[in-house]
N, C-alpha and C positions, 0 to 999 in steps of 0.2 A: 389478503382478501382473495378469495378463491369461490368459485360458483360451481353450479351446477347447470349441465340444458335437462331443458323440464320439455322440448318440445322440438321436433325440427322439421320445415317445411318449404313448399316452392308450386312453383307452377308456370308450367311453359309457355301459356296465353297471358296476354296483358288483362288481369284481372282484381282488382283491391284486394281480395284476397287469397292466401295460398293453401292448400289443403297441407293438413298433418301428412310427413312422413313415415314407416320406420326407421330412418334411414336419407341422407343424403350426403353426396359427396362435393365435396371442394375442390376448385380446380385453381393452383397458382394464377396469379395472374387474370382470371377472369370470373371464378364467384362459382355459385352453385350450377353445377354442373345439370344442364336440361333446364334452369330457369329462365326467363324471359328477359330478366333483366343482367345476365352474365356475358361479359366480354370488356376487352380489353377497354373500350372509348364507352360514353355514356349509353345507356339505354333505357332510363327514364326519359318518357312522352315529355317534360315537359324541358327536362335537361337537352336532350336531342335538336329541339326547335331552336335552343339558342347557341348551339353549337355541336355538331354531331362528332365533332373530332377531339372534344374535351374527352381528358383522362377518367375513366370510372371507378372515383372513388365513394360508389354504391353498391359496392361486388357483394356483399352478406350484412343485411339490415336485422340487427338483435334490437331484443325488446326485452325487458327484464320483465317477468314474470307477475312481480308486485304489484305492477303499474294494473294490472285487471284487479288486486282486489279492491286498490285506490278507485277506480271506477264503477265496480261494484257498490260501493258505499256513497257513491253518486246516483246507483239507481240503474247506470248500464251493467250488461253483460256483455265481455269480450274474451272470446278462447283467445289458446294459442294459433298464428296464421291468419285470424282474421283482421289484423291492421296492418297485414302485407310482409309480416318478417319472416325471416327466415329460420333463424336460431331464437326460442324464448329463453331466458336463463332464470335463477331464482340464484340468493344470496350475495350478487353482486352488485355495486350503485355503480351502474354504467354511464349514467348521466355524470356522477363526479369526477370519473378517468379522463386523462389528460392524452391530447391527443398525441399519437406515437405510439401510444398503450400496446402489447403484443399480448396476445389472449390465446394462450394454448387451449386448445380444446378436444377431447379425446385422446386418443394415441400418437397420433400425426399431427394434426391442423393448424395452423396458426393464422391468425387473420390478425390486421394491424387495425386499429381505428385508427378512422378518420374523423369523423365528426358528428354530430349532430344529425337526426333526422327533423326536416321542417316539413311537419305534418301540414296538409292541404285540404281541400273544402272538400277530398273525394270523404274523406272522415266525417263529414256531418252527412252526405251522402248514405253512408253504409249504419249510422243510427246519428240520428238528429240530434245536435247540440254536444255531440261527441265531442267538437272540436274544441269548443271554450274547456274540454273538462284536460284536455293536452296540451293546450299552450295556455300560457297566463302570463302574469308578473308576480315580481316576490315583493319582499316588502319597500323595496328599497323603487320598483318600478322597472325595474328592469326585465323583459318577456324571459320565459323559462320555454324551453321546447320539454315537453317529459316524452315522446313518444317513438323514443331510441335513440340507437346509434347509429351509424354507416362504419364498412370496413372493405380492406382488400385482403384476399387472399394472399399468403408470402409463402407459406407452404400446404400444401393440398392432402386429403385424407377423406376418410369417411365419419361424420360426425351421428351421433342416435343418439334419442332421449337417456338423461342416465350416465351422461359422459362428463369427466370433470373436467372444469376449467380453470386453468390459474393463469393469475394476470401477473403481467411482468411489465412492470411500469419504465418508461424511457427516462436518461438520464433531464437531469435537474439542467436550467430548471423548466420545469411544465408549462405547456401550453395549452389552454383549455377549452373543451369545445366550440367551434364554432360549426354553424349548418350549411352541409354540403349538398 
């Protein structure tokens, strides 16, 4: 299973969403380099307040590509950037990768996931009722987050739209997302 990014983004103000890059660079150990949310301990608003010396493991938030047409056919419009990720890809199911997953991306990059993004009410904020169409339950009732992943930088590079990604899955057996 191998993907492409269809898009890469960031932004240095705390803002819900990031503007398209050509271009951004990954920094070990702390995330997209000039974004708001990069460094080593957390630097989500809402992660910080409850402990600012937790580890950040929200260094590069991907968002697959799909999940906009899936919403499109609920009637939203959502680009790349506008639900705060950094990397969008397209032909990968990020949601089913098992945490450990190492996800080459371009020539250099490698970012590990980590887990799950647990989308928040700033998402019905940014178009109404966005939220319910990102989280749910499946059949069985159990909640689904669909509105990404989280990851850390392990090795650093410059990622652009257009750059392949191949996933390298961790050994057996898998541990499956949970939201960080």
């Amino acid at each position: 299973m191998n993907g492409t990014v269809t898009a890469v983004s960031s932004n240095g103000e705390h803002s819900f969403t990031k503007p398209n890059r050509e271009s951004i660079t990954l920094l070990a150990g702390l995330g997209v380099e000039g974004d708001v949310h990069a460094g080593v301990t957390v630097k989500h608003r809402s992660r910080v307040t409850k402990g600012p010396a937790q580890p950040n493991l929200r260094q590069v938030h991907l968002i697959h590509e799909e999940l906009f047409a899936e919403l499109g056919e609920a009637g939203y419009t959502v680009r790349p950037g506008e639900l705060g990720e950094n990397v969008t890809t397209s032909g990968i199911d990020l949601l089913g990768l098992p945490a450990g997953t190492l996800l080459h991306v371009g020539e250099q990059a490698v970012v590990e996931v980590t887990g799950l993004r647990n989308p928040c009410v700033q998402i019905d904020n940014f178009q109404g009722g966005l939220l319910k169409q990102v989280i749910g339950r499946d059949e069985a009732g159990t909640l689904v987050r669909k509105a990404g992943i989280m990851s850390i930088v392990r090795t650093g590079g410059v990622v652009r739209p257009g750059d392949p990604i191949k996933v390298e899955l961790p050994a057996e057996p898998h541990r499956p997302l949970d939201p960080v």
